[in-house]
C-alpha positions in Angstrom: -11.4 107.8 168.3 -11.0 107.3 164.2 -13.9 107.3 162.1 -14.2 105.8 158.2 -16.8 107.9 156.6 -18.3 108.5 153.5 -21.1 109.9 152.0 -25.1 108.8 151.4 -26.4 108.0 148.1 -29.3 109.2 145.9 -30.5 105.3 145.9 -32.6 104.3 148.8 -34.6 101.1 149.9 -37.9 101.8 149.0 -39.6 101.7 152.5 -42.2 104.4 154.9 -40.4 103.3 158.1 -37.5 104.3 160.0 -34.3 102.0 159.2 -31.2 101.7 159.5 -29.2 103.8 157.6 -26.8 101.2 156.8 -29.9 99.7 155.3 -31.6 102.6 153.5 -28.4 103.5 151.3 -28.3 101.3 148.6 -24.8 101.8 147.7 -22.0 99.2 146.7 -19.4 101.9 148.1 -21.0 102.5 151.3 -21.3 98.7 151.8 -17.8 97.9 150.9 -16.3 101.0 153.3 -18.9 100.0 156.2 -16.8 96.3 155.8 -13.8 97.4 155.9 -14.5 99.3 159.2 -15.4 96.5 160.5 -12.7 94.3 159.5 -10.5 97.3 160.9 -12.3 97.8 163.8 -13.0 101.1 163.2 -16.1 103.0 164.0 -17.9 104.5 160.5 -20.3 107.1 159.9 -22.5 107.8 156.7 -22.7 111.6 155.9 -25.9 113.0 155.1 -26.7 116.4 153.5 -30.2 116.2 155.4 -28.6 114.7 158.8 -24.9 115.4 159.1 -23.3 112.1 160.5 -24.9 109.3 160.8 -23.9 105.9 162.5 -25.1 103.0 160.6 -27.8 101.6 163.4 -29.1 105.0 162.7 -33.1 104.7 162.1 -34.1 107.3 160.1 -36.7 108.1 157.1 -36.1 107.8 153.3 -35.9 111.2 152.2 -34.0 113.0 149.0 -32.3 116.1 150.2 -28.6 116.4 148.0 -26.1 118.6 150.1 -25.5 121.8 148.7 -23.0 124.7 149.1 -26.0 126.9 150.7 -26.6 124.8 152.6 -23.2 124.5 154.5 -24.0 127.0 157.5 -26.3 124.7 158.7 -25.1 121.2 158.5 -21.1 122.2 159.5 -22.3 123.1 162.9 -24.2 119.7 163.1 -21.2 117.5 161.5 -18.6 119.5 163.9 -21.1 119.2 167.2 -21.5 114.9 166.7 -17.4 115.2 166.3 -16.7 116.9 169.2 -19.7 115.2 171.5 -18.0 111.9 169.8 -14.4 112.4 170.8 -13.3 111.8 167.1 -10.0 112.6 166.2 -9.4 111.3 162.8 -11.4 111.2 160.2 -11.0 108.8 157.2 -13.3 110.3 154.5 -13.4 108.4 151.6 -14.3 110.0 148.3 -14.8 110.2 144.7 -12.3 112.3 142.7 -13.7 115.8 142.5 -12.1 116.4 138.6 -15.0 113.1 138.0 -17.4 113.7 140.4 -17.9 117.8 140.8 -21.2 116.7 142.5 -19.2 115.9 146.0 -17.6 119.6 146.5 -20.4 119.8 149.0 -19.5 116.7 150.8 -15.8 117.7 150.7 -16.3 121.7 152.1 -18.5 120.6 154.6 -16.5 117.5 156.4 -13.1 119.7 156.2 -15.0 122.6 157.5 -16.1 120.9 160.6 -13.3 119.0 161.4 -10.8 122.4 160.9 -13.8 123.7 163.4 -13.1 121.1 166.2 -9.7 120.5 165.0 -10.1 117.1 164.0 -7.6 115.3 161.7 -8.9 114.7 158.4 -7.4 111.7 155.7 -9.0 112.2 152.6 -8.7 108.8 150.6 -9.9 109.0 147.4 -12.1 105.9 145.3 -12.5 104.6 142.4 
């Protein structure tokens, strides 16, 4: 299986429920690359420094946790487990330009990290 993935976003619907996490990130990018999956017919996944991956029917609380390097040995494990249980082989991770945007190391260590773990391709398309 191939997965389009990116990551979440600091804005968030404003909201004490569960949602879906399609519909918690308010995100132009995420929107856009959740489309195009569809359009592809590809399956796509949101990744979260609090939950790891996330498929976009995904309920889950509004919360404000930024992925860090420390915290790396515990959401790798997490992000490499739902790859393997998933049967993904490919990932398509679609990211900012790290020279722009040093903010997304994180993102970037922690998606090639768990996909050298399970051995999973990774494309690493980057966006304006």
């Amino acid at each position: 299986m191939k997965i389009y993935c990116t990551t979440c976003c600091k804005e968030k619907a404003s909201t004490s429920k569960k949602i879906a996490a399609i519909d918690l990130y308010l995100s132009g990018r995420i929107s856009a690359i959740y489309k195009w999956s569809k359009k592809d017919k590809i399956a796509f996944r949101i990744l979260s420094g609090k939950y790891g991956l996330l498929r976009p029917e995904t309920k889950i609380e509004w919360y404000d946790k930024k992925l860090e390097m420390e915290d790396l040995p515990q959401i790798v494990p997490i992000i490499a487990e739902h790859l393997s249980e998933n049967k993904i082989e490919e990932v398509v991770f679609f990211a900012k330009n790290l020279t722009d945007f040093p903010d997304w190391k994180p993102y970037y260590e922690a998606i090639e990290k768990a996909c050298f773990l399970v051995n999973t391709f990774l494309n690493i398309r980057i966006i304006p």
